[in-house]
C-alpha positions as CSV (number, residue, x, y, z in Angstrom):
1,X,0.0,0.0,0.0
2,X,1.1,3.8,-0.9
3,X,1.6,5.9,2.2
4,X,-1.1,8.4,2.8
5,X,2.1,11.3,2.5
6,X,3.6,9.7,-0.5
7,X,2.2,12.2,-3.2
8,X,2.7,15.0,-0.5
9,X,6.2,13.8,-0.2
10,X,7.0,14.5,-3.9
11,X,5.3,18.0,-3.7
12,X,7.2,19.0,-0.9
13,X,10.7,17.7,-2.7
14,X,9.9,19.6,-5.8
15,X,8.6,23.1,-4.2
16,X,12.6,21.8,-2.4
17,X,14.3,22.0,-6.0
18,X,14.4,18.6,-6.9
19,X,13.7,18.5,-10.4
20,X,13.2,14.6,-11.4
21,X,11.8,12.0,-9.0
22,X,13.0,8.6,-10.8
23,X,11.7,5.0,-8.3
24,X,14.1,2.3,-8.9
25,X,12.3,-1.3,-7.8
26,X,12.4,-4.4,-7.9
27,X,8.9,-4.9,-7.8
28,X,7.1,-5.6,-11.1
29,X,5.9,-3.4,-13.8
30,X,1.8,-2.7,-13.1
31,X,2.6,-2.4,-9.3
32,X,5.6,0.0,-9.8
33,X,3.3,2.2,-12.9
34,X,0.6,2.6,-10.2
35,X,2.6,3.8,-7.3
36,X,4.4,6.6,-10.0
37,X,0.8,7.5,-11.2
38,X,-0.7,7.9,-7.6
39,X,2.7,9.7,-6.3
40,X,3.8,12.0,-9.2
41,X,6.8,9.9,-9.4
42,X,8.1,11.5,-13.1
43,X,10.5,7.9,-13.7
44,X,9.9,4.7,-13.2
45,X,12.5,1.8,-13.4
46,X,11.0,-1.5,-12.1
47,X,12.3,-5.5,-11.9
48,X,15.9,-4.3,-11.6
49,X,18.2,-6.4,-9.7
50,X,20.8,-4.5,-7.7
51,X,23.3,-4.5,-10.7
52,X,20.2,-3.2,-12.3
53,X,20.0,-0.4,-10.1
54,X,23.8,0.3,-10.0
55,X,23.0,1.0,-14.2
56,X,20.5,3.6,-13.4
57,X,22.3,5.5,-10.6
58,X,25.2,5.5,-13.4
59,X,23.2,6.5,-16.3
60,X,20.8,9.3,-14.0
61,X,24.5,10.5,-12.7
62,X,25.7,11.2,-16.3
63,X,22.4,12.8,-17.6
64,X,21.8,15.1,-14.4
65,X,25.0,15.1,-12.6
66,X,24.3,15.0,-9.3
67,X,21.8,12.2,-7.8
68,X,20.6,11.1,-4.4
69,X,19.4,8.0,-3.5
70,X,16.9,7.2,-0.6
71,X,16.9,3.0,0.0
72,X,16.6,0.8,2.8
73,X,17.8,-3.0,2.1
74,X,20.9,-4.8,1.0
75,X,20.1,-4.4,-2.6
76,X,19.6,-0.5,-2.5
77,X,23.6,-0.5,-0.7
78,X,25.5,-0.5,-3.7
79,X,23.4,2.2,-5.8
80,X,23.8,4.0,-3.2
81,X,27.3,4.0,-3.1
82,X,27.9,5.0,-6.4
83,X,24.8,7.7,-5.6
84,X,26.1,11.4,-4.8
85,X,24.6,11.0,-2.0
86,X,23.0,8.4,-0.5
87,X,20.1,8.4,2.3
88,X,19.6,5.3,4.5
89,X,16.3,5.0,5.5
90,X,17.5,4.0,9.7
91,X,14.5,2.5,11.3
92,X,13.9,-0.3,8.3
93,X,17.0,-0.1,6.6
94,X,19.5,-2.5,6.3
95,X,23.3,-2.3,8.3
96,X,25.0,-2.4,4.9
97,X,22.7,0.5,3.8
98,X,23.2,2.4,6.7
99,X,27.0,1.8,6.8
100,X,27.0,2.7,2.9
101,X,24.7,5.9,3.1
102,X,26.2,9.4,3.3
103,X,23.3,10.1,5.7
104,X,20.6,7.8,7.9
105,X,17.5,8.8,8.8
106,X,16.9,7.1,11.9
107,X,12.7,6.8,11.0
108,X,11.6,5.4,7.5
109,X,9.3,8.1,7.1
110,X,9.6,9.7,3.5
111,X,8.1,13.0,4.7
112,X,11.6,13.6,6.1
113,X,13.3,14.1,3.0
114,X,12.2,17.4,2.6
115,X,13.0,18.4,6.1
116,X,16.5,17.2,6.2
117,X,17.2,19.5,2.7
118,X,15.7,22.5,4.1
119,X,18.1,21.5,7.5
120,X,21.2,21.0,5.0
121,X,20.5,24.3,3.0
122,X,20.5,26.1,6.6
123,X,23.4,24.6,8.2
124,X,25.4,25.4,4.8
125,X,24.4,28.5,5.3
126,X,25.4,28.4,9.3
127,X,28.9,27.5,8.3
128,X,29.2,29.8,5.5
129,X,29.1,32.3,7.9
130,X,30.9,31.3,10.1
131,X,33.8,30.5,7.9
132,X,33.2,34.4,6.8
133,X,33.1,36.1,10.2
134,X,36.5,33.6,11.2
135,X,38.1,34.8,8.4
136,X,37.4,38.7,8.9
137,X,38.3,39.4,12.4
138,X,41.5,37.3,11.6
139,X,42.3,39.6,8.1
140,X,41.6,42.6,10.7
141,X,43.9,41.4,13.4
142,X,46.6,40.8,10.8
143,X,46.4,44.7,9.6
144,X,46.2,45.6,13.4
145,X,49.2,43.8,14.6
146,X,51.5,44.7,11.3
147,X,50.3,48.6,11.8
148,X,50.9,48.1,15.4
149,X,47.6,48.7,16.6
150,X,47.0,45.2,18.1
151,X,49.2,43.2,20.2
152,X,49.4,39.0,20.7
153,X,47.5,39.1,23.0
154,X,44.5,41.3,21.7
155,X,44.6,38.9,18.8
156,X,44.3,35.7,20.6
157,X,41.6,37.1,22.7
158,X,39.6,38.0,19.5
159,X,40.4,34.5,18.0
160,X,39.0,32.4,21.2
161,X,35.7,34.9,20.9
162,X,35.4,34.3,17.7
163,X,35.6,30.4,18.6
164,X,33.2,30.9,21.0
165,X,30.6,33.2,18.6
166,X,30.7,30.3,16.1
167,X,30.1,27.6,18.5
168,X,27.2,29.4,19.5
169,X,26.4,30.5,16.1
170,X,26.2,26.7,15.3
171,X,24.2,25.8,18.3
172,X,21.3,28.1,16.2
173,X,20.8,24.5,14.4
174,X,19.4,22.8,17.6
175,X,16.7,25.7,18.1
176,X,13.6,23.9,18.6
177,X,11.8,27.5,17.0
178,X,14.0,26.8,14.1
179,X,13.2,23.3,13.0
180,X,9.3,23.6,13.9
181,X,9.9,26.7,11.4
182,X,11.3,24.1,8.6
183,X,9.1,21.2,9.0
């Protein structure tokens, strides 16, 4: 049976940016044309064996360049490998899918998929700024100390601040506010 959030699912992922939803299955043809039709799935690959599915991953990698894979079993492990990146469905998954995935969601709920980019996007953005900020008060405490306007000292003190400011920059991430915002 199709989840009741399936078709919701692949909304959500394309309002996201994703712009081709392909389901690679083993299951058989009329079963795996049904689930694409009720979900909006825009590709279908179905029977494939997991050689089969290494192919597709190879062939969707060369057309769109960069592909994730969501799978759960033993036979989803070495697609996922060769995926850009590869998401382990945790709860149901598989220890060889887990240990191949590039990230495990601990639940095998779908719906997450959407949350965990809109998490990425912001904690790229979290370290982009604090790479940014690092990087700045450092440049400033080079002019300072080679005009002779800072000492050592003044610039060690600003570098353990600035330590500190992007630990608890970073710390935004585990706002509960923040991922109710997301979700």
């Amino acid at each position: 049976a199709i989840r009741p959030n399936a078709k919701a699912t692949v909304d959500e992922l394309r309002a996201e940016g994703i712009e081709h939803v392909v389901m690679l299955t083993g299951d058989n043809r009329p079963t795996a044309d049904a689930v694409a039709r009720q979900t909006g799935v825009d590709e279908v690959r179905a029977e494939l064996l997991p050689d089969d599915k290494v192919r597709a991953i190879e062939e969707l990698v060369h057309a769109y360049g960069a592909v994730a894979m969501t799978g759960d079993g033993v036979n989803d492990a070495p697609a996922m490998a060769l995926a850009t990146l590869g998401i382990a469905m945790g709860a149901a998954g598989t220890d060889a899918a887990i240990e191949t995935a590039d990230i495990a969601l601990m639940g095998d709920d779908l719906s997450r998929l959407p949350w965990l980019m809109r998490h990425s996007r912001r904690t790229l953005a979290v370290i982009k700024q604090n790479i940014v900020a690092s990087l700045t008060v450092k440049a400033v405490f080079v002019v300072l100390a080679f005009s002779g306007h800072a000492s050592l000292w003044a610039a060690i003190a600003a570098d353990t601040g600035m330590a500190l400011l992007v630990v608890l920059n970073s710390l935004r991430l585990l706002s509960t506010r923040a991922i109710k915002r997301i979700t």
